[in-house]
N, C-alpha and C positions, 0 to 999 in steps of 0.2 A: 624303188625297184625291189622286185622278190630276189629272194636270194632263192637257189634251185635247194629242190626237198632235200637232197645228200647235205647239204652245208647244215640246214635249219636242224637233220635230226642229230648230226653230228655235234652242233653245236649246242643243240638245246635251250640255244638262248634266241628272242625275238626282238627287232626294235615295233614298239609298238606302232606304229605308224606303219609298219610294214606291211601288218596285219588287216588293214583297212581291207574292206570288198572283199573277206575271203569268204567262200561259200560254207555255210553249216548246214549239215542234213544229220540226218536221224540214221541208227545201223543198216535200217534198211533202205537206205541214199533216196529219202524223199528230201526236198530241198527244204530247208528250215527259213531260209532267209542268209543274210550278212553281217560280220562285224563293223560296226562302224568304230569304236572304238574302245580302248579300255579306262576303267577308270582306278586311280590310285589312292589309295590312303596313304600320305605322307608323313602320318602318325605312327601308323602300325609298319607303314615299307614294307608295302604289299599291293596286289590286283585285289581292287574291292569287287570288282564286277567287269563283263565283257558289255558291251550295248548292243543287242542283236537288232539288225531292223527284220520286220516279219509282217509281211502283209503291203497292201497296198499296192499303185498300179502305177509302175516307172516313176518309184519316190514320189506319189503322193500321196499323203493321207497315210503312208507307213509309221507306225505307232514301237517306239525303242523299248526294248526288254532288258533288264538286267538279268544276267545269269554268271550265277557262281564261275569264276573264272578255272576251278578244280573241277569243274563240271566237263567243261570241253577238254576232248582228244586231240592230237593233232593227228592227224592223218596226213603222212610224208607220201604214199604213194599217190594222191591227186590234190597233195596240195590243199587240205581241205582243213577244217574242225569238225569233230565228229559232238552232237549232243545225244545221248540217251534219253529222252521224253519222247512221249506222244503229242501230236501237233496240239492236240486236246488242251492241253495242260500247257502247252504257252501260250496258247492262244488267251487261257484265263492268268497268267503270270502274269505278276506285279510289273507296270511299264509306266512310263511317260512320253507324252509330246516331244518329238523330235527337235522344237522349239524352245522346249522348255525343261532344262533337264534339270534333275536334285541339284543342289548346290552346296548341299552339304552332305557328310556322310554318316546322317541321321541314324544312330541303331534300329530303331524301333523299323522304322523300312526297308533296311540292311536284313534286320532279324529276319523279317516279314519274307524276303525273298531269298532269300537262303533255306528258309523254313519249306517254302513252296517246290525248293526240289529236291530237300532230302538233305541237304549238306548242315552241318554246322558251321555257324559264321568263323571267319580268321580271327578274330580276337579272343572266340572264348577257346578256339584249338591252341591259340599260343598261353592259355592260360593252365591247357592241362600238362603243356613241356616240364 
């Protein structure tokens, strides 16, 4: 169950699960696709990545994208996450098979898409504290 926007901005905090099916669109509320889920590095104790689904026609053939989890906004008034890209550029972001997802959390493809939208990855920001 969602919790209402007043709770989540108040709070600031999310269970992840909660997050499932929430819609992402772009500033200018084209629809990006969904989160399906996050994923954690329980090395670093942190969000490595959000898994966006994008594309595809009533869950099929829909192809998962990682994206920097400092990337997405929350937007409290519809409930939404906001991404700042153009569809352009996820559409060529680093993803996998909804079947077949990383299983490790490999730097060098961590790097790779972190790189792809601008951010620096969480481990080298904790290295500049």
């Amino acid at each position: 169950m969602r919790g209402t926007a007043t709770e989540m901005q108040a709070r600031s905090i999310i269970r992840g699960k909660d997050i499932e099916d929430y819609s992402v669109r772009n500033p200018q509320g084209e629809d990006l696709g969904t989160i399906k889920d996050v994923v954690i590095d329980t090395g670093e104790g942190c969000i490595a990545y959000a898994a966006l689904s994008f594309g595809g026609f009533m869950g099929l053939g829909d192809k998962l994208f990682a994206v920097p989890w400092e990337a997405l906004q929350y937007n409290a008034t519809d409930d939404t996450f906001v991404l700042d890209v153009p569809k352009e550029r996820l559409e060529n972001a680093p993803g996998f098979d909804k079947d077949n997802w990383p299983t490790t959390a490999e730097r060098t493809w961590l790097t790779g898409m972190y790189s792809h939208y601008g951010y620096t990855p969480y481990w080298e920001r904790r290295m500049e504290r």
